[in-house]
RODO-2510 file (C-alpha; in nm, 4 decimals, decimal comma):
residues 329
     n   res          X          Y          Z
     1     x    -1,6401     1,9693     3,0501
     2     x    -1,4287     1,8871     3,3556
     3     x    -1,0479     1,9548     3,3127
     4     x    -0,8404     1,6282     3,3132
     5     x    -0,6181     1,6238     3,6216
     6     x    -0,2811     1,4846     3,6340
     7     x    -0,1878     1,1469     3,8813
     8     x     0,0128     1,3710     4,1051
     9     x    -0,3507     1,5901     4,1781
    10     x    -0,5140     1,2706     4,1938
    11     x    -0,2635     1,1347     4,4714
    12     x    -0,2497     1,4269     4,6399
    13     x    -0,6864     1,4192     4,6572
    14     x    -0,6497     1,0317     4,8106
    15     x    -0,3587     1,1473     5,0306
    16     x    -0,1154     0,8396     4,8825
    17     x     0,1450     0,7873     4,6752
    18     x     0,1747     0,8239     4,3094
    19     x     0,3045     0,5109     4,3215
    20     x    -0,0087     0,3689     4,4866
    21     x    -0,2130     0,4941     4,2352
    22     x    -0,0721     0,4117     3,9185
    23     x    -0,0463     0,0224     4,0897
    24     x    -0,4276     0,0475     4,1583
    25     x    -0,5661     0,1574     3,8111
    26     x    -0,2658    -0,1171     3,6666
    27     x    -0,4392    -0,3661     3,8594
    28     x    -0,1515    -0,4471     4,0757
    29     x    -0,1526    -0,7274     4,3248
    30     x     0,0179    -0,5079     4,5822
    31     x    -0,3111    -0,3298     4,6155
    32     x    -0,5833    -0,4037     4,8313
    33     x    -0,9587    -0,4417     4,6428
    34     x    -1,1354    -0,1634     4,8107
    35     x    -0,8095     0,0508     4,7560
    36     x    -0,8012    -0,0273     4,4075
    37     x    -1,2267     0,0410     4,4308
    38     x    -1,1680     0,3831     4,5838
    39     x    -0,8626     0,5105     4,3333
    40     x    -1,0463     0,3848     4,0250
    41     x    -1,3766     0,5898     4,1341
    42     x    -1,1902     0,8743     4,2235
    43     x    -1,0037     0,8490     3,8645
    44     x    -1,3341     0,8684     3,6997
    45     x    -1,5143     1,1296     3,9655
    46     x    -1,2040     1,3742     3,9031
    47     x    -1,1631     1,2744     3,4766
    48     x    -0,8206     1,1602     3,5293
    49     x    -0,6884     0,9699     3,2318
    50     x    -0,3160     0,7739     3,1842
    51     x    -0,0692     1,0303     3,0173
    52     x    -0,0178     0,7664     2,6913
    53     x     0,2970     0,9416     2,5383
    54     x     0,4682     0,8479     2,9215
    55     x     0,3374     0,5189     2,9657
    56     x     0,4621     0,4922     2,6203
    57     x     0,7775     0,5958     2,7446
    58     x     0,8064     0,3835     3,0335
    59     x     0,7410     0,0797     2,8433
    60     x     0,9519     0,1472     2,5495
    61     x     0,6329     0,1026     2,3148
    62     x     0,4220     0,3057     2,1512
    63     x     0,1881     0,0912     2,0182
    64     x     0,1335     0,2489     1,6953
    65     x     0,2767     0,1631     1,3214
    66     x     0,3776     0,3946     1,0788
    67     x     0,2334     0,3437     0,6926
    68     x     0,4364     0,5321     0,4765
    69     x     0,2656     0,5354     0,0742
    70     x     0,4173     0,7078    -0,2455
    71     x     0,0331     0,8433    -0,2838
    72     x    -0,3355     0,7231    -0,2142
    73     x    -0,4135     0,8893    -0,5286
    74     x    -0,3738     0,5958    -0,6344
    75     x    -0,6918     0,3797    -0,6402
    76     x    -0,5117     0,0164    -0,5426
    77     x    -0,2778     0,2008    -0,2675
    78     x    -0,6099     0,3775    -0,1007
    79     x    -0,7399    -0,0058    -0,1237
    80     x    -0,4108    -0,1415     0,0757
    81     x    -0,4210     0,1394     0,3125
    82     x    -0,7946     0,0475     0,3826
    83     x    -0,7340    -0,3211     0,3952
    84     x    -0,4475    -0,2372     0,6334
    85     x    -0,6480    -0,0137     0,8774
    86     x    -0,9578    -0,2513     0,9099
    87     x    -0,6945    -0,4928     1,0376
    88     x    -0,4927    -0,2612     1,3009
    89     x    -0,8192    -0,0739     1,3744
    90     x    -0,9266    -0,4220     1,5636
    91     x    -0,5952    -0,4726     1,7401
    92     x    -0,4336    -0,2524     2,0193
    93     x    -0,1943    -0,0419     1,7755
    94     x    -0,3209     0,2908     1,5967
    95     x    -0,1394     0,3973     1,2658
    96     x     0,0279     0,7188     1,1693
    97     x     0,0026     0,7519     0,7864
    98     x     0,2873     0,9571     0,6025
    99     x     0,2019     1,0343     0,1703
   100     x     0,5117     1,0736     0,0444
   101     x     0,4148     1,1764    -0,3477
   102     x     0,6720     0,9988    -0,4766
   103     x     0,9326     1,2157    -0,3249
   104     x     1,2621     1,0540    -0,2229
   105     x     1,3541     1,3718     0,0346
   106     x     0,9770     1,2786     0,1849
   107     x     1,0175     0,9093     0,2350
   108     x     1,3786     0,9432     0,4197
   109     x     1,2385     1,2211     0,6115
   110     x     0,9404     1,0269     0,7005
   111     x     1,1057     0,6949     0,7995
   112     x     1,3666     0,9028     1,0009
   113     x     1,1093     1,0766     1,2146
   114     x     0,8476     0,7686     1,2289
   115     x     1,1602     0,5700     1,3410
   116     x     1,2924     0,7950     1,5890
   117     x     1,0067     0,6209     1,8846
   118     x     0,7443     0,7489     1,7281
   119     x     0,6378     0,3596     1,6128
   120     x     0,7055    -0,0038     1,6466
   121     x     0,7064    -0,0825     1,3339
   122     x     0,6888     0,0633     0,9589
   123     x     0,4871    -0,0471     0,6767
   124     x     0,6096     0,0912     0,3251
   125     x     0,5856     0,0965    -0,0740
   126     x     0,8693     0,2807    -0,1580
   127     x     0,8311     0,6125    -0,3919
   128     x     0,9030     0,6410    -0,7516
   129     x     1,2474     0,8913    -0,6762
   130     x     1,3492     0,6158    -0,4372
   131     x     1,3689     0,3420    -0,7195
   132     x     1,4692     0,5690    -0,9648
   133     x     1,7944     0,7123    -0,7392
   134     x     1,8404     0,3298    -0,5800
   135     x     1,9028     0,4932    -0,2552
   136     x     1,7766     0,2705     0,0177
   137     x     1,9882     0,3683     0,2959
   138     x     1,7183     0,5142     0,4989
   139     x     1,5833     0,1925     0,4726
   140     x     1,8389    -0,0966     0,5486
   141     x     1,9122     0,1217     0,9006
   142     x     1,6090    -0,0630     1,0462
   143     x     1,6870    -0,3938     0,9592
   144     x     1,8504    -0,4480     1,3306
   145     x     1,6095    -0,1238     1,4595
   146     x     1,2200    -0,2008     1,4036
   147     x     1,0294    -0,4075     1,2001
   148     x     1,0041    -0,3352     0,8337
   149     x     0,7089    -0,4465     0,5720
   150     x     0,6932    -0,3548     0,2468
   151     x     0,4240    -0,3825     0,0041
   152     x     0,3814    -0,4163    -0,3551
   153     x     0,6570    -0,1641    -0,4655
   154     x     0,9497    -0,4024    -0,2691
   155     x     1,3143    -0,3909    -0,2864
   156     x     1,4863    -0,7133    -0,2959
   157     x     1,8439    -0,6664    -0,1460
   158     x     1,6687    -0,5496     0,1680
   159     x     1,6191    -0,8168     0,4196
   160     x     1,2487    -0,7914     0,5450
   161     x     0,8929    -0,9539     0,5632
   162     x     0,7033    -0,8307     0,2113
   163     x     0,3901    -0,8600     0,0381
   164     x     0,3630    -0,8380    -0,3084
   165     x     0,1118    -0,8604    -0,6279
   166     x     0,2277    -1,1180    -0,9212
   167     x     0,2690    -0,7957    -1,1843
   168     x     0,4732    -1,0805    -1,4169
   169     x     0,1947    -1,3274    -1,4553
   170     x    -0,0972    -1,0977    -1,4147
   171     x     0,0539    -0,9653    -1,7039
   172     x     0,1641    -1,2723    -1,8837
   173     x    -0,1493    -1,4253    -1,8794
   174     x    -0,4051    -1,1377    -1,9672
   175     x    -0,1399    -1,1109    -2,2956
   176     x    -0,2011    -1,4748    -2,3510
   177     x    -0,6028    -1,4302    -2,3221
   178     x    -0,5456    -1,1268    -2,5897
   179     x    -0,3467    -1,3645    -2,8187
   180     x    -0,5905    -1,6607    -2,7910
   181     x    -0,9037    -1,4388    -2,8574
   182     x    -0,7033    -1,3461    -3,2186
   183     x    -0,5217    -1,0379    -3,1620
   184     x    -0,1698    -1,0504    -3,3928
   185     x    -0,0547    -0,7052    -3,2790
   186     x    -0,0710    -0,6362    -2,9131
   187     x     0,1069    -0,2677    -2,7852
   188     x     0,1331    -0,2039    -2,4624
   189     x     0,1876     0,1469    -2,3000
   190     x     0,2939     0,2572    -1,9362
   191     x     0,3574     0,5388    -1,7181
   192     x     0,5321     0,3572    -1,4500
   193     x     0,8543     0,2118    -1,6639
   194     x     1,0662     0,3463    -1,4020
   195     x     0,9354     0,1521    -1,1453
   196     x     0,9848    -0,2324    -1,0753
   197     x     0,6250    -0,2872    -1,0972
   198     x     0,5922    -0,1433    -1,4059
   199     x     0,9508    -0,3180    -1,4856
   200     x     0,8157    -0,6681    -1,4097
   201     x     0,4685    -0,6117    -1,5671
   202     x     0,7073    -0,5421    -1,9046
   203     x     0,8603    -0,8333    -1,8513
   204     x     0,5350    -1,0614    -1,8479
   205     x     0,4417    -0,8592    -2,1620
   206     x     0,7688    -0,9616    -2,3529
   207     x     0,7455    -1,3434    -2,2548
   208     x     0,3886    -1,3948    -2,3625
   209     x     0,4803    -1,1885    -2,6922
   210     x     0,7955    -1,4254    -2,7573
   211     x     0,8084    -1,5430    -3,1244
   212     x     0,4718    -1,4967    -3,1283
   213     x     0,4416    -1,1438    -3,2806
   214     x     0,6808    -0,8108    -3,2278
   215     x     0,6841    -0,6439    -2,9253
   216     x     0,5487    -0,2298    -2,9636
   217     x     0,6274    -0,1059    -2,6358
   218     x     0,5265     0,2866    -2,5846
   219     x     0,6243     0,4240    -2,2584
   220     x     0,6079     0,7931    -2,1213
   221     x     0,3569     1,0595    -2,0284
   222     x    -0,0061     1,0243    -2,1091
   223     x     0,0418     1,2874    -2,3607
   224     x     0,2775     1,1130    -2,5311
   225     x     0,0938     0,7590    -2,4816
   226     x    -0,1919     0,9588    -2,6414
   227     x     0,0138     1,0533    -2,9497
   228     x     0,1833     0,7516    -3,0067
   229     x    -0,1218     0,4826    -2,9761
   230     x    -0,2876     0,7958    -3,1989
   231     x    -0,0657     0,7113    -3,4951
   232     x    -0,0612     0,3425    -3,4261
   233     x    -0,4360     0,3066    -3,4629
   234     x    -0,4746     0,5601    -3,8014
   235     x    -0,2266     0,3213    -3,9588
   236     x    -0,3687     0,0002    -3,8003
   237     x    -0,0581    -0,1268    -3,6534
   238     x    -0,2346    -0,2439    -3,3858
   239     x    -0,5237    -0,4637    -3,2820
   240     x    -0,4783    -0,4840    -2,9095
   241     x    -0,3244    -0,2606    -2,6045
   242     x    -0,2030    -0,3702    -2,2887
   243     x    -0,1751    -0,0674    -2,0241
   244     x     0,0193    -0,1377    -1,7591
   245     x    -0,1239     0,1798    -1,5131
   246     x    -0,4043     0,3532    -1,4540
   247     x    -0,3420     0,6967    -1,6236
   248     x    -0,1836     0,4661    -1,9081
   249     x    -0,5160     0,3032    -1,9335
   250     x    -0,7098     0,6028    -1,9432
   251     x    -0,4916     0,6984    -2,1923
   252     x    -0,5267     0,4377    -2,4080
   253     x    -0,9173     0,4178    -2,3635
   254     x    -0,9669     0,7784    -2,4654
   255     x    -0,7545     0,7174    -2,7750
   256     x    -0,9796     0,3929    -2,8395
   257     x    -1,3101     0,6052    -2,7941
   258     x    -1,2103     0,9146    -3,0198
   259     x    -1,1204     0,6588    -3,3277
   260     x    -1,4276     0,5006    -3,2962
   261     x    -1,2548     0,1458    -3,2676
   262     x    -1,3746     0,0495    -2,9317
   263     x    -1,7342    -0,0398    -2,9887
   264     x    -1,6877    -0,2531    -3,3042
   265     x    -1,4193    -0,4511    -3,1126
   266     x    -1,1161    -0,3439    -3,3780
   267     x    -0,9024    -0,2768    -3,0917
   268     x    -0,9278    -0,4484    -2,7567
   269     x    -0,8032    -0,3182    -2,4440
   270     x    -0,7120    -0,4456    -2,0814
   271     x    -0,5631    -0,2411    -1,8072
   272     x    -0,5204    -0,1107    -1,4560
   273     x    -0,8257     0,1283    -1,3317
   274     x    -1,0336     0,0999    -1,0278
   275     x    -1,3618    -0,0504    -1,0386
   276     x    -1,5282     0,2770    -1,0022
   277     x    -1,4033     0,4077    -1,2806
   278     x    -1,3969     0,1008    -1,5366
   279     x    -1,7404     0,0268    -1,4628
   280     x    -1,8654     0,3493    -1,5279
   281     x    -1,7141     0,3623    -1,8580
   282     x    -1,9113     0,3242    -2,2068
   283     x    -1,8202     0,1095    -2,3230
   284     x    -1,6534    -0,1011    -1,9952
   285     x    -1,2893    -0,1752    -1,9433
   286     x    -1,1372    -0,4715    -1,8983
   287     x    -0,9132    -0,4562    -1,6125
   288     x    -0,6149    -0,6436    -1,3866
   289     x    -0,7654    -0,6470    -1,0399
   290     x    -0,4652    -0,6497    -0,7672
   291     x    -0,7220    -0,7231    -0,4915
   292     x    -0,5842    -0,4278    -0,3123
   293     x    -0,7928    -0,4674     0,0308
   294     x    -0,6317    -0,8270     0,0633
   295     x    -0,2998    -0,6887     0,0053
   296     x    -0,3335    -0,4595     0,2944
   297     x    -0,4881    -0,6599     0,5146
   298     x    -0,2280    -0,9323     0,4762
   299     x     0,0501    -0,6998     0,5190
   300     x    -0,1296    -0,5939     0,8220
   301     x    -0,1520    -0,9475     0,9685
   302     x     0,2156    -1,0162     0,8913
   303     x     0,3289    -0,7211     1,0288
   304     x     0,1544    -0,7729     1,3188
   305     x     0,2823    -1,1625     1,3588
   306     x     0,6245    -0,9832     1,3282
   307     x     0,5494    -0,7920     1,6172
   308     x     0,4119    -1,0419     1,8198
   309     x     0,6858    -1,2578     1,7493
   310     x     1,0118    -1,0427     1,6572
   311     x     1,2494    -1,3409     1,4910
   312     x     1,1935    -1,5895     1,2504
   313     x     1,2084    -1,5752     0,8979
   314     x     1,1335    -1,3221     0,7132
   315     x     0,8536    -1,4004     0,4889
   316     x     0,6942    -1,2581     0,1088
   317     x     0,3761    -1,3066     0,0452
   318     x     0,2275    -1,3056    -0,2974
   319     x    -0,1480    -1,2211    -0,3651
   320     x    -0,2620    -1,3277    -0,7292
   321     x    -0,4174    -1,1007    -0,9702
   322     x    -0,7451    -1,1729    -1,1850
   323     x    -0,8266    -1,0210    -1,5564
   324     x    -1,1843    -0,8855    -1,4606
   325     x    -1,3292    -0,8891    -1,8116
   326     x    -1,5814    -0,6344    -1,9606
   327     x    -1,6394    -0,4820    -2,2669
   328     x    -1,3309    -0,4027    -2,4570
   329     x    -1,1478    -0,7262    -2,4767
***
């Protein structure tokens, strides 16, 4: 493989200027044609190829977007990130994507260094530590600095474009579906109570419930979900679950499939799993899609609209969710 050479070689091989030669392969109209023919052939004779990082640094630009995700564990945050890559991968910015695992100490380290020039612009869903300390400071600093998305897990106070899911109604209205098919006592469990997903999603519960029937809310580790919705169903205080999350869900399904109350249709379930997984369950679980491809990819085109086009109003966006029934309800 031939060794790359640097511009200065390259100049010094043509006997003219740097100068001259980055013009030429820019295209410049201070060049001649048959210079411009002669540099570019001797570019590609000697493998000579643009340093990026100082062009980068020349132009101020870097052309690249940081996507910064509490985990891709996750089966709808792996669907944003894809939806958000099919859209970059087709314009002239790459991505650098930073997993923070819910970690406060991650995410402000990772917006700190992705903001120091290392990107134009950041898109985030901000980690479970974050909301739970209510520390944004990291983030409002690039509200005059770069462009700032974030997606599904957004913070209000901070001024920026967003993209969210509808977590209230998606959850208000598969409640209402449970209550119209019949069920009188509806539970719902969740992992993710300290997040404002899981927050809102609580809320939508509690409205559809209202003087309707009593609210059982059972929040906390699937261990403890498992427990709890254990006793519940031995003493048939329940006809109905609600999970809010995907171990939640899980959670409830496994309880559901060791009482033997799934199959006969004495309790019904909906919650949040991927499609791989409810699908492949026996019986099959009704789920809350969040369409998590179109998330991405509309955070993607907004982000990139932003870029193209630094002022104007910030903007939210708000992708519906649809019960995708099966089986158990």
């Amino acid at each position: 493989m031939k060794k790359n050479i640097t511009i200065k070689e390259l100049s010094k091989i043509l006997e003219v200027s740097i100068s001259t030669v980055s013009k030429a392969l820019n295209d410049s109209y201070e060049i001649s044609d048959s210079t411009k023919q002669r540099i570019k052939a001797a570019a590609k004779l000697y493998n000579y190829k643009p340093n990026k990082l100082a062009v980068n640094l020349k132009s101020g630009k870097t052309n690249t977007i940081g996507v910064v995700l509490p985990s891709i564990k996750n089966f709808f945050m792996s669907r944003v990130l894809r939806g958000i890559d099919s859209v970059i991968a087709k314009s002239q910015y790459n991505i650098i994507i930073s997993i923070t695992n819910e970690s406060f100490e991650k995410e402000v380290q990772s917006v700190q260094t992705l903001s120091n020039g290392l990107v134009d612009a950041i898109i985030i869903a901000v980690s479970e530590e974050t909301q739970i300390k209510q520390d944004f400071s990291h983030l409002t600093a690039l509200e005059d600095d770069i462009p700032l998305l974030m997606v599904d897990r957004i913070v209000n106070s901070i001024n920026c474009d967003k993209v969210l899911v509808d977590d209230y109604n998606a959850v208000f209205n598969a409640v209402n579906e449970l209550i119209f098919e019949g069920r009188k006592s509806i539970a719902l469990v969740s992992s993710i109570n300290n997040l404002n997903v899981g927050k809102l999603r609580t809320k939508g519960y509690q409205a559809a419930i209202r003087n309707k029937q009593d609210t059982i809310i059972v929040e906390g580790s699937e261990e403890h979900l498992e427990k709890e919705l254990s006793s519940l169903v031995e003493l048939n205080k329940i006809d109905a679950i609600m999970a809010l999350d995907q171990e939640s869900s899980l959670a409830a399904y496994r309880v559901g499939k060791k009482k033997e109350v799934l199959t006969n249709k004495n309790i019904a379930i909906i919650g949040y799993a991927s499609r791989v997984i409810s699908e492949h369950l026996t019986p099959k679980l009704t789920t809350i899609d969040q369409h998590g491809k179109k998330v991405g990819i509309t955070s993607a085109k907004l982000l990139l609209k932003r870029l193209d086009k630094f002022d104007g109003e910030f903007e939210s966006i708000i992708i519906n969710s649809t019960v995708q029934k099966r089986f158990t309800s």
